[in-house]
Biopython code that builds the backbone (N, CA, C, O; Angstrom):
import numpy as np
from Bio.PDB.StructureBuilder import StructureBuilder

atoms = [
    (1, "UNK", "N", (106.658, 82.494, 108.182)),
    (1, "UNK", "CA", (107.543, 81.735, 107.314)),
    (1, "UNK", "C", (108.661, 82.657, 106.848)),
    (1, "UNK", "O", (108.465, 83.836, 106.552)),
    (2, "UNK", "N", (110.031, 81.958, 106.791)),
    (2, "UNK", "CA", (111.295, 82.694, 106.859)),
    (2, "UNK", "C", (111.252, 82.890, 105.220)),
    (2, "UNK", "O", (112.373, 83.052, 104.738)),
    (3, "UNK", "N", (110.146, 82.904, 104.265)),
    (3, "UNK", "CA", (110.054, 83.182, 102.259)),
    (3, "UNK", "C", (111.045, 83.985, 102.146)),
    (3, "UNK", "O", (110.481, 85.078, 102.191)),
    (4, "UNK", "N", (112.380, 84.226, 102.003)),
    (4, "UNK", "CA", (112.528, 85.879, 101.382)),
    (4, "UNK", "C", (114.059, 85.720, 100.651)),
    (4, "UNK", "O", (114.807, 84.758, 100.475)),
    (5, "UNK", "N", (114.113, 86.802, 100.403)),
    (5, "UNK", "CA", (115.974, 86.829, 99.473)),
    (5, "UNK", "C", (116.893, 86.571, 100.611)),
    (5, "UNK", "O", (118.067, 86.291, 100.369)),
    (6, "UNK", "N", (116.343, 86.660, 102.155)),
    (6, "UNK", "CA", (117.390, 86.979, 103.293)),
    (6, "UNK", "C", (117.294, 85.341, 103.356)),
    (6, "UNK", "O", (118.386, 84.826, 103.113)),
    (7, "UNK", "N", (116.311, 84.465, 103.607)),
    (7, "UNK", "CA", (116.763, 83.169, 103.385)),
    (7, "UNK", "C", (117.338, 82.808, 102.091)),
    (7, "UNK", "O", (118.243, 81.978, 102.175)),
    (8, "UNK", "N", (117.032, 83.239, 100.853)),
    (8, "UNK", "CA", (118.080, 82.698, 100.205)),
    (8, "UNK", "C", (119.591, 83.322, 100.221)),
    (8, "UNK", "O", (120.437, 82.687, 99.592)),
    (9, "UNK", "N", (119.922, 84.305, 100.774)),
    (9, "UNK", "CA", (121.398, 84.615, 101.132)),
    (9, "UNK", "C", (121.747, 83.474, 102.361)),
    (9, "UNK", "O", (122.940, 83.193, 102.467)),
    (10, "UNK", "N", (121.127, 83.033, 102.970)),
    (10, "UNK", "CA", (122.118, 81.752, 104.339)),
    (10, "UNK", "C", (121.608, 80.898, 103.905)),
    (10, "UNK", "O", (122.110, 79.918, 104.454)),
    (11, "UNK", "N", (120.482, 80.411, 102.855)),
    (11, "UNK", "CA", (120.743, 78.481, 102.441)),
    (11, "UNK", "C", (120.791, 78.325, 100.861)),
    (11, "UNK", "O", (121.036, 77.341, 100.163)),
    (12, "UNK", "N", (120.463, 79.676, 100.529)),
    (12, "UNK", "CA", (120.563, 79.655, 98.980)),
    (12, "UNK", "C", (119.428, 79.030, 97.984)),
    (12, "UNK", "O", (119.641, 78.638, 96.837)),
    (13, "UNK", "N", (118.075, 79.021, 98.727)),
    (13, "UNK", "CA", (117.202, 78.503, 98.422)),
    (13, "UNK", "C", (116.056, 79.755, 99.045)),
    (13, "UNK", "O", (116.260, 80.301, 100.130)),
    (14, "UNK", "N", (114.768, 80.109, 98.108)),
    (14, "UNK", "CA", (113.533, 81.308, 98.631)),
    (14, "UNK", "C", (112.961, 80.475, 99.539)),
    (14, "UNK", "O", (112.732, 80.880, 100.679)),
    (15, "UNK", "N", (112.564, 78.809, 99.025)),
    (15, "UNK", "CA", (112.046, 78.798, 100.526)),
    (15, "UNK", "C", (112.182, 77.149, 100.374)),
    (15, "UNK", "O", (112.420, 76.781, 99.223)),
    (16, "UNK", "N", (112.062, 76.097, 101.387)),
    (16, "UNK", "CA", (112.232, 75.016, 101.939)),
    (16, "UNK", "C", (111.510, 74.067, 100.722)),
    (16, "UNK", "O", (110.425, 74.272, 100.177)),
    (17, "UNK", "N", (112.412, 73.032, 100.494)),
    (17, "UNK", "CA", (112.011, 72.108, 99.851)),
    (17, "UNK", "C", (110.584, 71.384, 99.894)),
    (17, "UNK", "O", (109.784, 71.108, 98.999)),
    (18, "UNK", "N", (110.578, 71.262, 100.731)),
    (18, "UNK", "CA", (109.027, 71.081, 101.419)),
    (18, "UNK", "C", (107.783, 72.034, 101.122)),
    (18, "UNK", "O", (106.591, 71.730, 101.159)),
    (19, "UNK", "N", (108.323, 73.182, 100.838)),
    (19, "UNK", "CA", (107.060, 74.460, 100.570)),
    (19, "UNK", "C", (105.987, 74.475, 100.496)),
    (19, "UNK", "O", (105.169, 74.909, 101.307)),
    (20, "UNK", "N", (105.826, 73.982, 99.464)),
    (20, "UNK", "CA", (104.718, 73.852, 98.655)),
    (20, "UNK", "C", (103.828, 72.594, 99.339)),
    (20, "UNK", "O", (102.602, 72.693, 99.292)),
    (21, "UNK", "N", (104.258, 71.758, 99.788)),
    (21, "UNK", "CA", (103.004, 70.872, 100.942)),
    (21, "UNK", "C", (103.065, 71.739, 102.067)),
    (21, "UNK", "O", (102.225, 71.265, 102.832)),
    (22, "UNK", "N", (103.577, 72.747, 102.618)),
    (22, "UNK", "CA", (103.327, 73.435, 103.976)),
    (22, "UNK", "C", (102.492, 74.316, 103.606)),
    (22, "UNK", "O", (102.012, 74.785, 104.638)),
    (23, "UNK", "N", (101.933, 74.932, 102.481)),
    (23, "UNK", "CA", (101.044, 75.681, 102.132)),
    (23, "UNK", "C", (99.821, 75.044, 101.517)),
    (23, "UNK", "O", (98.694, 75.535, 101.445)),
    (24, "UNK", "N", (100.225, 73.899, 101.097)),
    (24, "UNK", "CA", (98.933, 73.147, 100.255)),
    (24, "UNK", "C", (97.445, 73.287, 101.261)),
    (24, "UNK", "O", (96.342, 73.608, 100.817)),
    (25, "UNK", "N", (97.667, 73.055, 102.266)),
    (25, "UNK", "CA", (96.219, 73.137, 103.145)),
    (25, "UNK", "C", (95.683, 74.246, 103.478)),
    (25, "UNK", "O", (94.699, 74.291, 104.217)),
    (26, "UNK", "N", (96.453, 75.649, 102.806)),
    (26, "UNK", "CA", (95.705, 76.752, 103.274)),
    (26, "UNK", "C", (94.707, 77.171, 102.275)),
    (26, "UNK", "O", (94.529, 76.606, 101.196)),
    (27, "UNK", "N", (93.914, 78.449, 102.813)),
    (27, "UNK", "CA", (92.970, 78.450, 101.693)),
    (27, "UNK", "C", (93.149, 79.859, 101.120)),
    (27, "UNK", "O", (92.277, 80.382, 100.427)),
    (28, "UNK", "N", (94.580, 80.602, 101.503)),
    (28, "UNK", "CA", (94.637, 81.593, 100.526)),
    (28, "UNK", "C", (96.379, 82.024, 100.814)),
    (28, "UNK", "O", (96.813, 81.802, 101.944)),
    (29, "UNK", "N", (97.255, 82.591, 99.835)),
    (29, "UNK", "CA", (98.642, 83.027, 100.608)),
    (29, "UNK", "C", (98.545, 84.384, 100.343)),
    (29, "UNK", "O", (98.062, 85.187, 99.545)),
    (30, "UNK", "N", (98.959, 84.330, 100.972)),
    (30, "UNK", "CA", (99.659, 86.311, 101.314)),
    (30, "UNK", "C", (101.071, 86.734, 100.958)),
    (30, "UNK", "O", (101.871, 86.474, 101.856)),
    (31, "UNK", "N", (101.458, 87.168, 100.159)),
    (31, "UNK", "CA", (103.029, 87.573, 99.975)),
    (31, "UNK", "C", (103.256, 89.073, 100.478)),
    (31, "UNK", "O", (102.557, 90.002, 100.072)),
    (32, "UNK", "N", (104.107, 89.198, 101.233)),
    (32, "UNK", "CA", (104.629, 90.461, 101.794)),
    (32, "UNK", "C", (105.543, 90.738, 100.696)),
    (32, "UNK", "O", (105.618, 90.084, 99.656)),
    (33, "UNK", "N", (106.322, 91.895, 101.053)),
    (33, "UNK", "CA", (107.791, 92.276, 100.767)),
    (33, "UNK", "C", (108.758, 91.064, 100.952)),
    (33, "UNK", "O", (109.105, 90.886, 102.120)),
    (34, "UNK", "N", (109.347, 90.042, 99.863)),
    (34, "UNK", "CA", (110.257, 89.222, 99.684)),
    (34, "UNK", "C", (111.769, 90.197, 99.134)),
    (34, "UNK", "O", (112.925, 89.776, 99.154)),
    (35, "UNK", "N", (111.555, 90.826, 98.922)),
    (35, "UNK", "CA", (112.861, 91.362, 98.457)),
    (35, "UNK", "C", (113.981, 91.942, 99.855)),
    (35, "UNK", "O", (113.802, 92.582, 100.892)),
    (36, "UNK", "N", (115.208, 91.275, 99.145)),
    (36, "UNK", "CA", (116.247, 92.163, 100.256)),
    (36, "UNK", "C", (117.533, 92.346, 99.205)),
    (36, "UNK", "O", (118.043, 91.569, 98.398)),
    (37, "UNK", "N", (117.795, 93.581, 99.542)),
    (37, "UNK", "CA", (119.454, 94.347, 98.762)),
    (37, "UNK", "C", (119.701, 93.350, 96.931)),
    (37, "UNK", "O", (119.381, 93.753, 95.812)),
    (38, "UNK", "N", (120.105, 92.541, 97.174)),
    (38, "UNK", "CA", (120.408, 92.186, 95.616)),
    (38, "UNK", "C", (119.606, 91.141, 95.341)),
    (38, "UNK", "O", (119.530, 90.815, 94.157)),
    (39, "UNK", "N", (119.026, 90.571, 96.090)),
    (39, "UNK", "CA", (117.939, 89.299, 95.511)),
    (39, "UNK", "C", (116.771, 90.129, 95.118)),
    (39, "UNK", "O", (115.864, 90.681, 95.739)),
    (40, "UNK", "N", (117.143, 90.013, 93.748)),
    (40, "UNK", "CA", (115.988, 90.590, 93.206)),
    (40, "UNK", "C", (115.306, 90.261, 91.430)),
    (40, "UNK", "O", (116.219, 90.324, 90.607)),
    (41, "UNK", "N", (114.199, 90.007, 90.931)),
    (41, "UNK", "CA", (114.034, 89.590, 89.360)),
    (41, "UNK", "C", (113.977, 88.181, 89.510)),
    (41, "UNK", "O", (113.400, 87.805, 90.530)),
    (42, "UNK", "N", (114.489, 87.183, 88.652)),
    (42, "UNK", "CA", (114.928, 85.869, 88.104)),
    (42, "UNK", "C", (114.979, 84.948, 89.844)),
    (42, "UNK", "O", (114.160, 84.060, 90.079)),
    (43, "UNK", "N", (116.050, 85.363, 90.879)),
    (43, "UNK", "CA", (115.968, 84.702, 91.789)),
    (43, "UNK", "C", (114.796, 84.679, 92.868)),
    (43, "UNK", "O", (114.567, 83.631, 93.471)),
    (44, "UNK", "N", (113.974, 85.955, 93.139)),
    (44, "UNK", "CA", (112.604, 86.054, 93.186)),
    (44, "UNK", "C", (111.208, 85.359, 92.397)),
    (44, "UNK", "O", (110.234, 84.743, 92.828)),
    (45, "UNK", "N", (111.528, 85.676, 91.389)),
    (45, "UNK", "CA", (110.224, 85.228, 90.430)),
    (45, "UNK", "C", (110.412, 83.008, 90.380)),
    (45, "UNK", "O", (109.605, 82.163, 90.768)),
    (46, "UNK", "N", (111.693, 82.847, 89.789)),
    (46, "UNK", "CA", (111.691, 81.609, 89.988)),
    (46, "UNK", "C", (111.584, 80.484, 91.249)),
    (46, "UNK", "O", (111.056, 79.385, 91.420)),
    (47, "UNK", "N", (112.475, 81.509, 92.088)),
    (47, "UNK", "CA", (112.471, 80.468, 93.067)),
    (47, "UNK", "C", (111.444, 80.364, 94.046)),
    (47, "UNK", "O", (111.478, 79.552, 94.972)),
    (48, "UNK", "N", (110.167, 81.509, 93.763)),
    (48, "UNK", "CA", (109.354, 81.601, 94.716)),
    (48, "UNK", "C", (108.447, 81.672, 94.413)),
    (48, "UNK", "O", (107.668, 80.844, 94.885)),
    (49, "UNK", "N", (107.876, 82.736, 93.382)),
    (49, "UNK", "CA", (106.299, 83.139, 92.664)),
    (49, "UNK", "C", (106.036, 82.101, 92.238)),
    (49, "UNK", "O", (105.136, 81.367, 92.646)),
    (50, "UNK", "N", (107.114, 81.802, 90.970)),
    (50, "UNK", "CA", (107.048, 80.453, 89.877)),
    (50, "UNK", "C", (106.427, 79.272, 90.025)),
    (50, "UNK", "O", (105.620, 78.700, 89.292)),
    (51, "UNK", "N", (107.162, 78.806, 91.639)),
    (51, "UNK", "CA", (106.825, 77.800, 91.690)),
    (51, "UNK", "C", (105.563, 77.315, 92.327)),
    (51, "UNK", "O", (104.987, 76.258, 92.070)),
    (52, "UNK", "N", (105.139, 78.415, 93.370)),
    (52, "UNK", "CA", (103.752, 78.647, 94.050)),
    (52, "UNK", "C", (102.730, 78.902, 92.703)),
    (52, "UNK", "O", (101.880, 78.054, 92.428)),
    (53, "UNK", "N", (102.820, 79.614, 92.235)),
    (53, "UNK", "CA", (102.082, 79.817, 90.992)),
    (53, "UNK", "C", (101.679, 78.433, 90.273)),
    (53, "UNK", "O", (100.591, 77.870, 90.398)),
    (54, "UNK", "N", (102.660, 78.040, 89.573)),
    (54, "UNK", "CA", (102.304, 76.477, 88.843)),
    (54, "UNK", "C", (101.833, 75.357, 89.715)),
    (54, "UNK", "O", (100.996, 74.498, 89.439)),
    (55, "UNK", "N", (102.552, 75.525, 90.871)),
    (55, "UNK", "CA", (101.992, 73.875, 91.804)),
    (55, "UNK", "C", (99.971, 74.815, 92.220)),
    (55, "UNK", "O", (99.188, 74.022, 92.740)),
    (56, "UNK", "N", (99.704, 75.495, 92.103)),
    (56, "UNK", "CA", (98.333, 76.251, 92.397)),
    (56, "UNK", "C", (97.694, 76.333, 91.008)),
    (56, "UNK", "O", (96.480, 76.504, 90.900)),
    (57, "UNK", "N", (98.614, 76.194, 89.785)),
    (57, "UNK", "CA", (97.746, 76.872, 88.758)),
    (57, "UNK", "C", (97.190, 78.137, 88.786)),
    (57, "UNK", "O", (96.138, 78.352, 88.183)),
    (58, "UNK", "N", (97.943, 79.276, 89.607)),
    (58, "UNK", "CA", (97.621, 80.778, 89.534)),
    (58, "UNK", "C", (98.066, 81.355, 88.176)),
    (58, "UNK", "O", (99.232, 81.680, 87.954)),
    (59, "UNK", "N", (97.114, 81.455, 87.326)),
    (59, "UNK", "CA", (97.541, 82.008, 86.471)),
    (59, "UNK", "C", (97.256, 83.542, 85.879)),
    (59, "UNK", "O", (97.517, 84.299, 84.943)),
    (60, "UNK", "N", (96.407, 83.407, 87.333)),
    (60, "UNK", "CA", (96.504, 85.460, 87.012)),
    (60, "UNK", "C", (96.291, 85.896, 88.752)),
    (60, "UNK", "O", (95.739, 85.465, 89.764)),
    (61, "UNK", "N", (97.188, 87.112, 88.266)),
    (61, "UNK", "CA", (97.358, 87.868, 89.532)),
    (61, "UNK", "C", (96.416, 88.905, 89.909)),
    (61, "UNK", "O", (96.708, 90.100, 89.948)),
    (62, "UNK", "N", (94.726, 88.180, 90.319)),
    (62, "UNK", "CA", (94.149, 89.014, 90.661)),
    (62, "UNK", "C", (93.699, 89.755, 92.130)),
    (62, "UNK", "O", (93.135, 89.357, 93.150)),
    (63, "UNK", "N", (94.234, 90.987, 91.694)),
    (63, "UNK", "CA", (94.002, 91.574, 93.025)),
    (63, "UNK", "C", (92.402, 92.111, 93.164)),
    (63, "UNK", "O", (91.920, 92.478, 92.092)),
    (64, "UNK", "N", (91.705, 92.184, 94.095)),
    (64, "UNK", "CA", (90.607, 92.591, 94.604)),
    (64, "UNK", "C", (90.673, 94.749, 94.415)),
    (64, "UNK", "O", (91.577, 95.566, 94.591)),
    (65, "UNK", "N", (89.450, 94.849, 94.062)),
    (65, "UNK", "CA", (89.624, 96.628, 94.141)),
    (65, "UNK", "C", (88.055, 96.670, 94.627)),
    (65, "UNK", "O", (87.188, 95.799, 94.570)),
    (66, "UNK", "N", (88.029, 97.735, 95.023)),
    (66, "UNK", "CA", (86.576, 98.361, 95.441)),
    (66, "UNK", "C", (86.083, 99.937, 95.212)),
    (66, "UNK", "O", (86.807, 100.680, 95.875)),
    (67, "UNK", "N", (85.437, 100.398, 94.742)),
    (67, "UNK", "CA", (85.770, 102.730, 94.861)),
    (67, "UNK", "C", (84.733, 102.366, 96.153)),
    (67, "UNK", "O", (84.094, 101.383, 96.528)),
    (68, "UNK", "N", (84.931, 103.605, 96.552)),
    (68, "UNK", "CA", (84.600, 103.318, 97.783)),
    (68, "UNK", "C", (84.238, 105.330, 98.174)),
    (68, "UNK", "O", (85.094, 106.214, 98.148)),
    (69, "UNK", "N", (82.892, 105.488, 98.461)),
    (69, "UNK", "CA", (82.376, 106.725, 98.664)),
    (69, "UNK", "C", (83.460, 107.572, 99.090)),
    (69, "UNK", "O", (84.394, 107.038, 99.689)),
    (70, "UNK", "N", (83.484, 109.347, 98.779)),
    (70, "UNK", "CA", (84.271, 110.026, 99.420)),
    (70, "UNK", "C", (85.568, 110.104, 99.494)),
    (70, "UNK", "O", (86.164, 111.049, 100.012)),
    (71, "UNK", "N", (86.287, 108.761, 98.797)),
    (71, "UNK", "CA", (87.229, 108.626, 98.724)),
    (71, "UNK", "C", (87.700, 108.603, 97.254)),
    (71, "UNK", "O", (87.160, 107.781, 96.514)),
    (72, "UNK", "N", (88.765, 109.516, 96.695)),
    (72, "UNK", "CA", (89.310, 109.993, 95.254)),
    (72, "UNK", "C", (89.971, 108.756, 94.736)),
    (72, "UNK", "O", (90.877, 108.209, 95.365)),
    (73, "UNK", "N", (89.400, 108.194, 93.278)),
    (73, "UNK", "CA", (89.914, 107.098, 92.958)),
    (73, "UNK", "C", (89.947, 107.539, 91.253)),
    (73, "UNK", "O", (89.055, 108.214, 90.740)),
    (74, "UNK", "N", (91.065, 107.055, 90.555)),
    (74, "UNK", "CA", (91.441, 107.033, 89.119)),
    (74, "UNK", "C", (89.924, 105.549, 88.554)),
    (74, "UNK", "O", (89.701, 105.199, 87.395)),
    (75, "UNK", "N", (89.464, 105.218, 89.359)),
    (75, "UNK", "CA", (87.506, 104.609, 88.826)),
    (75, "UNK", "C", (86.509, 105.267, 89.357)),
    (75, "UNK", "O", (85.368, 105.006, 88.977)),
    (76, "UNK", "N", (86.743, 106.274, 90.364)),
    (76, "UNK", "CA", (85.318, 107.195, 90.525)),
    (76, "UNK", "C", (84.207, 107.156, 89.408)),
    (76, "UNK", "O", (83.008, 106.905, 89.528)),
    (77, "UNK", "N", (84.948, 107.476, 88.282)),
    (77, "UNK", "CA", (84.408, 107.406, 87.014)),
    (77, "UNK", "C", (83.847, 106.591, 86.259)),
    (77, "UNK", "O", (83.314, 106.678, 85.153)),
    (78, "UNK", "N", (84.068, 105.588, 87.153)),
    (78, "UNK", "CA", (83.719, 104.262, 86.433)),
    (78, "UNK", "C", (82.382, 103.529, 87.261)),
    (78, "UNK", "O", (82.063, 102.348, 87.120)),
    (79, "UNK", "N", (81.812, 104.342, 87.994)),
    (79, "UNK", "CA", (80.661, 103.742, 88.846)),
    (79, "UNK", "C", (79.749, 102.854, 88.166)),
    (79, "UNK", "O", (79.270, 102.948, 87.036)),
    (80, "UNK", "N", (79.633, 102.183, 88.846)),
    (80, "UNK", "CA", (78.597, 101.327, 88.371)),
    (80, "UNK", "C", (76.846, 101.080, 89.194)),
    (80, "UNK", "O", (76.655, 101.731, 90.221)),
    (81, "UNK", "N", (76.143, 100.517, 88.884)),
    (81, "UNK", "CA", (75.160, 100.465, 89.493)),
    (81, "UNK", "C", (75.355, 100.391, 91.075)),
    (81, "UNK", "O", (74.850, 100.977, 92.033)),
    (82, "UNK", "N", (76.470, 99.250, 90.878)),
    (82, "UNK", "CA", (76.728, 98.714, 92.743)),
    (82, "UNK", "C", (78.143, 99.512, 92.844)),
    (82, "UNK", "O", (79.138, 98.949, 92.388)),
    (83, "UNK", "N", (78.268, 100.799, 93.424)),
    (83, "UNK", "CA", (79.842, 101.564, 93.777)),
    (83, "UNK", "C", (80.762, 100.376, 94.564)),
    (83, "UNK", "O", (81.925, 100.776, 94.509)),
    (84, "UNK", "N", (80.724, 99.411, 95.092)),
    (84, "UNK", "CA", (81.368, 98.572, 95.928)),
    (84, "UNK", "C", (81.777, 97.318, 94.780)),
    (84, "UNK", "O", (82.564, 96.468, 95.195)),
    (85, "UNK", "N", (81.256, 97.181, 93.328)),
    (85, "UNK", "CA", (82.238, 96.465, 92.617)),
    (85, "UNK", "C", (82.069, 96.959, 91.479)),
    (85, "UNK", "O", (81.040, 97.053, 90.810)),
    (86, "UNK", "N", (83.493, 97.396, 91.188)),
    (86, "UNK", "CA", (84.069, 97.695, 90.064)),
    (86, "UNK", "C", (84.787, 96.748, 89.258)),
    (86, "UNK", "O", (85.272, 95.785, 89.851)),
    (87, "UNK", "N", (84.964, 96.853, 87.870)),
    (87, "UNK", "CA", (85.970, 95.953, 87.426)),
    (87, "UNK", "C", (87.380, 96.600, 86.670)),
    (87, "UNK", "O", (87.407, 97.231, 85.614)),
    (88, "UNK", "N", (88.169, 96.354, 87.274)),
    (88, "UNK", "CA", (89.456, 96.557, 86.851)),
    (88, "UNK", "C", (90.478, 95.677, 86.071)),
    (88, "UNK", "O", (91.109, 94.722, 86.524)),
    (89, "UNK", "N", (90.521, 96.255, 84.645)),
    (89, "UNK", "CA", (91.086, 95.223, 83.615)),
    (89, "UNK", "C", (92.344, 96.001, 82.803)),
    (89, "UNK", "O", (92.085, 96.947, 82.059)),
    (90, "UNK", "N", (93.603, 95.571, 82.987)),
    (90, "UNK", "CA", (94.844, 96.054, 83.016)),
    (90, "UNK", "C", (95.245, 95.780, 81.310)),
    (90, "UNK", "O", (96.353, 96.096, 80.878)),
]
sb = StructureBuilder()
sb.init_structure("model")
sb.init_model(0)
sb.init_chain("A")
sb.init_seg("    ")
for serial, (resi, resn, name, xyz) in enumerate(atoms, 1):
    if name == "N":
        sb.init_residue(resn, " ", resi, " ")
    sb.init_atom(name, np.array(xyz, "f"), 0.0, 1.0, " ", f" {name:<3s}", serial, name[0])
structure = sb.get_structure()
């Protein structure tokens, strides 16, 4: 999908009127890198997060974490019984 600031520089829109039913049937989205040169803040967040966000009711941006053996993490410290879930609260 063409999502990005580079489509809204040639139609002036983040993404197709339609959007939001072309995604309705999936069962998770993925956002890459949307940003290009000056589309950036207010024309990002509104015309794209915003509206995916509210038509989903995402109201928190949770990302997945794991510590993970051998490998140096700012939660090493934070082990828990099970090392494979941690909780991370911002």
């Amino acid at each position: 999908m063409d999502w990005s600031c580079e489509r809204y520089v040639h139609t002036g829109a983040m993404m197709p009127e339609d959007g939001i039913e072309q995604i309705r049937s999936h069962d998770a989205i993925l956002l890459g890198s949307c940003r290009v040169g000056q589309c950036t803040g207010p024309r990002l967040t509104m015309g794209l997060l915003i509206p995916i966000r509210r038509a989903f009711a995402q109201y928190v941006n949770l990302r997945p974490i794991a510590v993970m053996e051998g490998v140096p993490s700012p939660l090493a410290a934070r082990r828990t019984p099970a090392p494979q879930r941690a909780g991370l609260i911002w």
